[in-house]
C-alpha positions in Angstrom: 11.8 20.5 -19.5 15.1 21.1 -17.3 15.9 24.4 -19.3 12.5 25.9 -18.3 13.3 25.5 -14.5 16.2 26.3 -12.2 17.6 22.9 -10.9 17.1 24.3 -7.1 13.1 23.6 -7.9 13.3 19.9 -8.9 13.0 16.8 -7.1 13.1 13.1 -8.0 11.0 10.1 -6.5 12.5 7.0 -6.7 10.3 4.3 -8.2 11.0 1.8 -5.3 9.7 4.8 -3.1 6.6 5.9 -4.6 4.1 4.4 -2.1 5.9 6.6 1.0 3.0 9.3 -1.2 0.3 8.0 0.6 1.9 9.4 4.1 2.2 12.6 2.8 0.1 15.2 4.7 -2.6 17.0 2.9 -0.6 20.3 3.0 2.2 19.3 1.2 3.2 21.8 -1.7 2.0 20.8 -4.8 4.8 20.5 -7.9 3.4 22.2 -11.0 4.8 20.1 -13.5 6.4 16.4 -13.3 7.7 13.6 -16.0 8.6 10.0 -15.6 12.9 9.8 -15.7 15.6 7.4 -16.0 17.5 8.5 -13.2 20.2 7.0 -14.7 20.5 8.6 -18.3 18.6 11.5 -17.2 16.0 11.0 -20.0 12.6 11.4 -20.2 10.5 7.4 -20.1 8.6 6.7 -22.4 4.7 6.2 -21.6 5.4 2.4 -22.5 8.3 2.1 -19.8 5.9 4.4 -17.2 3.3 1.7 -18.0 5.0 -1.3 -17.5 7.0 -0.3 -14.2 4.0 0.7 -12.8 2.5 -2.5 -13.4 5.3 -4.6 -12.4 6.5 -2.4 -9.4 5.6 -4.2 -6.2 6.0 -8.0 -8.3 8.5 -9.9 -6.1 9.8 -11.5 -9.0 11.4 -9.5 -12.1 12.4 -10.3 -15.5 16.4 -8.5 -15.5 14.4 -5.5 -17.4 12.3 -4.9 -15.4 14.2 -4.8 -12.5 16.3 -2.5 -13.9 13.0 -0.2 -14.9 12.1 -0.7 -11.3 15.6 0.5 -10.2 16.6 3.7 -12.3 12.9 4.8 -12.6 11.7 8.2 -11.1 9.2 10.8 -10.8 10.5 13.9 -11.4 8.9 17.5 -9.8 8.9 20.8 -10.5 7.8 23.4 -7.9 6.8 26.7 -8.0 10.0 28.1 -6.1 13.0 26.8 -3.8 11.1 27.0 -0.9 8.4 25.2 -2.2 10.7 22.1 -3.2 12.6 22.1 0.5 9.3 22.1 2.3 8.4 19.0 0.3 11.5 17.4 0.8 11.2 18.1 4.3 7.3 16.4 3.6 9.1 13.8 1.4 11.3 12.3 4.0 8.7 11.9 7.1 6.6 10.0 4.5 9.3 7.9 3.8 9.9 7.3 7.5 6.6 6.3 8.3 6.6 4.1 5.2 10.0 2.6 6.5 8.5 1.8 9.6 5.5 -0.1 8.3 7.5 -2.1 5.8 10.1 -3.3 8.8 7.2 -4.5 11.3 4.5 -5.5 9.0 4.3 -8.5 7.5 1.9 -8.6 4.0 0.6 -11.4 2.3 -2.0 -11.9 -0.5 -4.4 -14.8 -1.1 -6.3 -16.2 -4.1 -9.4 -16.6 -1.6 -11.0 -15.4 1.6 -11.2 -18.9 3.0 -7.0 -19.2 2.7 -6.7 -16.0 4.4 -8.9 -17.0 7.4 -7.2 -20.7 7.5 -4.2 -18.5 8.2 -5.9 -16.1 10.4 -6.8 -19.0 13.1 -3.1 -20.6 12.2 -1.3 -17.4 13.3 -4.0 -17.2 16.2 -2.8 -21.0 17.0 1.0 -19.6 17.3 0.1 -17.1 19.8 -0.4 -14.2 18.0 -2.5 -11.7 19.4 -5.9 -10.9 17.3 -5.0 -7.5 18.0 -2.2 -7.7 15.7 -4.0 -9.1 13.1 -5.8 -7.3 9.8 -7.5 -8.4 7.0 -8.6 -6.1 4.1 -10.4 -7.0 0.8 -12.3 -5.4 -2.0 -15.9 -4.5 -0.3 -18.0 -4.1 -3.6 -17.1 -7.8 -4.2 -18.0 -9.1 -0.8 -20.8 -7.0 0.4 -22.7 -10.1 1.9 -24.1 -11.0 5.2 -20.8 -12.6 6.6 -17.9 -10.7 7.0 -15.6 -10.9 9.9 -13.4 -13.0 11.7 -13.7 -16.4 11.1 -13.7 -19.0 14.6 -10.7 -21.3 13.2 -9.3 -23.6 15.2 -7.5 -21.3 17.7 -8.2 -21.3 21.4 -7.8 -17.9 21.4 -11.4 -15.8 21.9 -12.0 -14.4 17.9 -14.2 -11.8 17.4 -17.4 -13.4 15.9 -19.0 -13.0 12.6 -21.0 -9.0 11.8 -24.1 -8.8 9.7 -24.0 -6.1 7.2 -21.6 -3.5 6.1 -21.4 1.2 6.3 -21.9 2.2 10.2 -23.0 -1.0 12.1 -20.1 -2.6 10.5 -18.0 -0.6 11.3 -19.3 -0.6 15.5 -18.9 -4.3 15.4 -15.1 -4.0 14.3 -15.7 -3.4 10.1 -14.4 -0.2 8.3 -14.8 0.6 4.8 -12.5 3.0 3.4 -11.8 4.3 -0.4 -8.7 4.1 -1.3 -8.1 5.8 -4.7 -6.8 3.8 -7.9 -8.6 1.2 -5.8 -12.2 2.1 -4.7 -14.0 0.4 -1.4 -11.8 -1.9 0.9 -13.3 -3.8 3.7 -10.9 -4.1 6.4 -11.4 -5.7 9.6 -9.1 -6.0 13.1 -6.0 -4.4 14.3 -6.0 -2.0 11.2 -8.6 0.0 13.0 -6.9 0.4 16.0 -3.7 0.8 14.2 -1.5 3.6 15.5 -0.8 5.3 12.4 -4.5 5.7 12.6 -4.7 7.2 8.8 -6.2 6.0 5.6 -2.5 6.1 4.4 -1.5 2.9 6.4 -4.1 0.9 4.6 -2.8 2.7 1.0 1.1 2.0 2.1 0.2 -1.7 3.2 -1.6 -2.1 -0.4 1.3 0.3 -2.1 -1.5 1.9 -3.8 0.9 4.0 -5.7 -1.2 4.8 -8.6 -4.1 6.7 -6.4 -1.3 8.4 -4.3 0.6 10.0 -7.3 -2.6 11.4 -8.8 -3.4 12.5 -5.4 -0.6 14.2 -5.1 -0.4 15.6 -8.7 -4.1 17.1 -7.8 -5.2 19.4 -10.9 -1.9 18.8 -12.7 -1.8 17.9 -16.8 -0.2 14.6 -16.4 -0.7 10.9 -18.7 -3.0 8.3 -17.1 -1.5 6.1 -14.3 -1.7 2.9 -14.8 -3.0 1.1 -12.0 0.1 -1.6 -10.3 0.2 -4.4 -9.2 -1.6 -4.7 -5.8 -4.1 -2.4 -7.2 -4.6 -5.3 -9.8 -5.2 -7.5 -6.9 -7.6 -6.3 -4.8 -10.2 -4.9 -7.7 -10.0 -8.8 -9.0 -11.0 -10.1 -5.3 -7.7 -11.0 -3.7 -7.5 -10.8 0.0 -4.6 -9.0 2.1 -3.7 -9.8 5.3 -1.2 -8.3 7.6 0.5 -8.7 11.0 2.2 -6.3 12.7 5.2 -8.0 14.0 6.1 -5.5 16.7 7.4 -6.9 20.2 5.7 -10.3 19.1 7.9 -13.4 19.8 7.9 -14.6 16.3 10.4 -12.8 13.7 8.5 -11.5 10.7 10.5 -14.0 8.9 8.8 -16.5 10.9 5.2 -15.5 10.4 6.1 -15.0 6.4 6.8 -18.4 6.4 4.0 -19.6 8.4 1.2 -17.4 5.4 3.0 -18.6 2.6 2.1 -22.4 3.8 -1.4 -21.4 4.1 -1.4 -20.3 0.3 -0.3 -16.4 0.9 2.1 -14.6 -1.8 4.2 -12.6 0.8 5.0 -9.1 -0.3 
């Protein structure tokens, strides 16, 4: 594909990078053609390798091939015209700021069940850490019941009490549902609705719902199927995520890690 495009109109997206997509901004030029690379070699992936480093990309533990997918693994673009590739650069590298940001504050865990998740809600509560830093998000077409919210725990902390229902008088009583693509309805409920970022994006960079953000971004484009990763996987079987945001708490986010994976949380 090279020989049909100056070089000046191509740019690569690591694999490890791929979720900074989902703080793109809507206007961002669109490439009109793209193909999985090893960035190594230069050569084109196979849809087998596309698959499986999609699948595997946001595992914490890697067989040695798979790491290596993970590693020399990109997404290749082709714009329109020089111009068009800068101003996406330019587009590129805020994302990845943003993206950067997140990932140093925020600590992400994921848990088997609900009831783990809110055991660790009213244990990080216990610490001293504010509810306001505090979000939980799961799959909403699996738990559209009559109970979702924050659950009392043990804390002596004030916690927002349970909301009946879901859609609008949910969402007044401190309950959002967003869609997410390459993921469908999420529930989420505390600081994530006050968050600062204040975009569907931080919920799809906390998830690393890179599947839904590249064929976002691809828009009308003739590309394969992307296969759904990892913590796609997760939440559409009924995993639960919970994050913290970390920032100007006492605790190091080393600290709170530790304290989710005792209550049962896989910490990504």
């Amino acid at each position: 594909m090279e020989a049909d495009h100056a070089s000046d109109t191509a740019f690569v997206i690591k694999a490890v990078e791929l979720a900074a997509l989902n703080f793109l901004p809507d206007s961002h030029p669109r490439p009109i053609e793209s193909e999985w690379i090893n960035r190594a070699t230069d050569q084109v992936l196979r849809p087998m390798s596309v698959e499986q480093m999609l699948r595997t990309l946001h595992r914490p533990h890697l067989s040695d091939s798979a790491a290596r997918l993970r590693e020399n693994a990109g997404l290749r673009l082709w714009f329109a015209h020089a111009a068009a590739r800068h101003a996406f650069a330019r587009d590129f590298a805020a994302a990845h700021e943003a993206l950067s940001t997140l990932d140093e504050y925020t600590v992400l865990a994921v848990f088997e069940r609900r009831q783990q998740a809110d055991r660790a809600i009213g244990e990080l509560l216990y610490a001293g850490v504010p509810k306001d830093r505090i979000s939980k998000f799961w799959r909403a077409s699996r738990f559209m019941d009559t109970q979702i919210g924050w659950q009392q725990g043990h804390s002596p902390m004030q916690v927002a009490g349970t909301v009946a229902g879901t859609g609008l008088a949910g969402a007044l009583f401190g309950l959002a549902v967003f869609s997410i693509p390459g993921v469908g309805p999420v529930a989420a409920s505390g600081a994530i609705l006050a968050s600062t970022y204040g975009s569907m994006a931080t919920v799809s960079g906390m998830l690393g719902a890179t599947g839904g953000a590249i064929a976002r971004m691809l828009d009308d484009v003739d590309v394969d199927e992307v296969a759904a990763n990892h913590l796609e996987s997760q939440i559409r079987t009924g995993k639960t995520f919970l994050t913290v945001d970390t920032r100007s708490l006492h605790a190091e986010p080393a600290d709170v890690a530790a304290l989710l994976r005792a209550e049962g949380g896989e910490v990504i």
